[in-house]
Each structure stands twice: as C-alpha cells, then as structure tokens.
C-alpha positions in Angstrom: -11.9 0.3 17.4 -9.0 0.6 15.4 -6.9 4.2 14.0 -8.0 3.3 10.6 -12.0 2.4 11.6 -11.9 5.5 13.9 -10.3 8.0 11.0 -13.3 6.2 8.5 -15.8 7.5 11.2 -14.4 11.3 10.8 -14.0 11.3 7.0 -17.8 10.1 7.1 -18.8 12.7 9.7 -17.9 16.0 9.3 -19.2 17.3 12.6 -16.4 14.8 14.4 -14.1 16.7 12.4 -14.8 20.2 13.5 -15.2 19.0 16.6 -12.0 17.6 17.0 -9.5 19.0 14.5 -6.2 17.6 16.4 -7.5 14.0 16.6 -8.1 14.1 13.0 -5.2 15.2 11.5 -3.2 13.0 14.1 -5.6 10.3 12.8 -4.6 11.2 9.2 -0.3 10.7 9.7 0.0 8.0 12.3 1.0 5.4 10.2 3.6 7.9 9.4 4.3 8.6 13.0 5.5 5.1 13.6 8.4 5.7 11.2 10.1 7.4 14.9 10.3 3.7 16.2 12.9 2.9 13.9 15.7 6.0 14.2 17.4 3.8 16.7 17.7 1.2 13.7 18.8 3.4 11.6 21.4 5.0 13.4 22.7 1.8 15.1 23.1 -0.2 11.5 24.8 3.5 9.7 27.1 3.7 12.8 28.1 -0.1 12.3 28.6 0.5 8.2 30.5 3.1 9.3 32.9 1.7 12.0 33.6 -1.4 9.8 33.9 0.2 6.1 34.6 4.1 6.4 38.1 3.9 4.4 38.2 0.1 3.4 36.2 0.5 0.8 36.4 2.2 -2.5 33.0 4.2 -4.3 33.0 1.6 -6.9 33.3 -1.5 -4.2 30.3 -0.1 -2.5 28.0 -0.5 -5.2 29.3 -3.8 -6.2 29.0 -5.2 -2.5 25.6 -6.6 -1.6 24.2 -6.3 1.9 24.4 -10.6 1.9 28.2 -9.9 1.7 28.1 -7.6 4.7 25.5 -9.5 6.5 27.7 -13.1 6.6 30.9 -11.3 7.3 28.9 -9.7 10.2 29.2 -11.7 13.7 27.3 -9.2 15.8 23.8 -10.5 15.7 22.1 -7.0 17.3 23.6 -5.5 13.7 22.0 -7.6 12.0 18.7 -7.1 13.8 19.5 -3.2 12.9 19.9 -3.7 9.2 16.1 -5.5 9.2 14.8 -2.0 11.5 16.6 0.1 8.8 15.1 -1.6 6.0 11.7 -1.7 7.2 11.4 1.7 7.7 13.2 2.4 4.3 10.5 0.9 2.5 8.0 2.9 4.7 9.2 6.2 2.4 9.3 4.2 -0.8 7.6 5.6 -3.7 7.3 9.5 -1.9 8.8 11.7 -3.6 11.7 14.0 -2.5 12.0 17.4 -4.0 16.2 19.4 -2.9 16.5 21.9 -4.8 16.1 21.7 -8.5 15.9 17.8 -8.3 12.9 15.7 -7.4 13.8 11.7 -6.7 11.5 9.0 -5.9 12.9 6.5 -2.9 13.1 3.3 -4.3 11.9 0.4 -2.8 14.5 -2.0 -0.9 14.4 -5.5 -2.1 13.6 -8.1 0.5 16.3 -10.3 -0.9 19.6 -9.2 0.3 21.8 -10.8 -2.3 20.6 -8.3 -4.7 20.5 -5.3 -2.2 23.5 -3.2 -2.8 25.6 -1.8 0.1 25.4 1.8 -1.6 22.0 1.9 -0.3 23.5 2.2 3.3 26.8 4.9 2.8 26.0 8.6 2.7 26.5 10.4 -0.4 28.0 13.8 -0.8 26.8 14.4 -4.3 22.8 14.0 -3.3 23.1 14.7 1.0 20.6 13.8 3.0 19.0 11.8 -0.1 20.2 8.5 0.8 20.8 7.3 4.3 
C-alpha cells in the first residue's frame, strides 16, 4: 500500500484519524518531506556558482547568462548532476506562495530547457534575501 492509498484510507475514516493523529498529518506533508533529499544539491551546485562567478560577473551579466552557458563551460560532471538535484527540487516549491514582509511572491517554475533558464535564478539576492536561492 502506498503513502497516497494509505492517507485515502484516513481521509475516508475518521476513526483512523483520531486514532492516529501523527501518522496522518505525517501522511498529509511527506511529499513535502522529500524536498530534505535535495539540500545537498542545492548547496553543492550554489557553492560551485559561487566559487566560479562570485566577482566575475556583473548584475546585468547574470541575468543575460543562461544556465546552458554555465553548464558547457562546466567540466566537473558531479556539478552538473547538482544543478539537475537543485532544479528538481526548485520546481517542487513552484507555484507556493511566499509572504516576507509586506510582499507576497509566487516561485516560479524552472524551465526544463536550459537555454532559456537564466543564471539569476541560481545567485542570491540582497534586495529580496532568502527569496531566491
């Protein structure tokens, strides 16, 4: 029986839900719980941006640079593997909404197709911190 089959069975059964509160709401987020998997990613493929670009690169340059650019200049293959971890779980916020402060931003979805994929994306920003990865 699957996560998805068994949390079917305790929407359908409210007894099962009383019964076993944790289970439930553990039930309820685990898709989100597999979002964890991927921090390595993420922080393996930010250091590498980092390492490479942190003061070659201008503001401007960073959003005209697609991630195709930085992917065939690239020789370290376990990078590249990184940058497919980051993305995936990117796309695993996309569309949830992110209130700091007075703002409220929706995550955009990350194309599958790198050429159009701008390197912004992958630099942190200290207008909007923490909003962008």
């Amino acid at each position: 029986m699957s996560s998805e089959e068994l949390l079917f069975k305790f929407y359908n059964n409210t007894e099962l839900t009383n019964k076993y509160p944790l289970l439930f709401n553990i039930l309820k987020v685990i898709e989100k719980l597999e979002r964890v998997k991927y921090l390595s990613s993420i922080g393996q493929w930010m250091k590498y941006c980092y390492m490479e670009y942190s003061g070659r690169l201008t503001y401007r340059e960073c959003q005209n640079t697609t991630i195709n650019t930085i992917i065939s200049n690239c020789h370290d293959k376990k990078a590249i593997q990184e940058w497919q971890g980051f993305k995936q779980c990117w796309n695993m916020f996309a569309n949830e909404r992110i209130n700091t402060g007075s703002t409220e931003i929706t995550i955009p979805k990350l194309s599958n197709h790198d050429k159009e994929m701008r390197f912004n994306y992958c630099t942190a920003h200290t207008n909007t911190p923490g909003l962008f990865i």
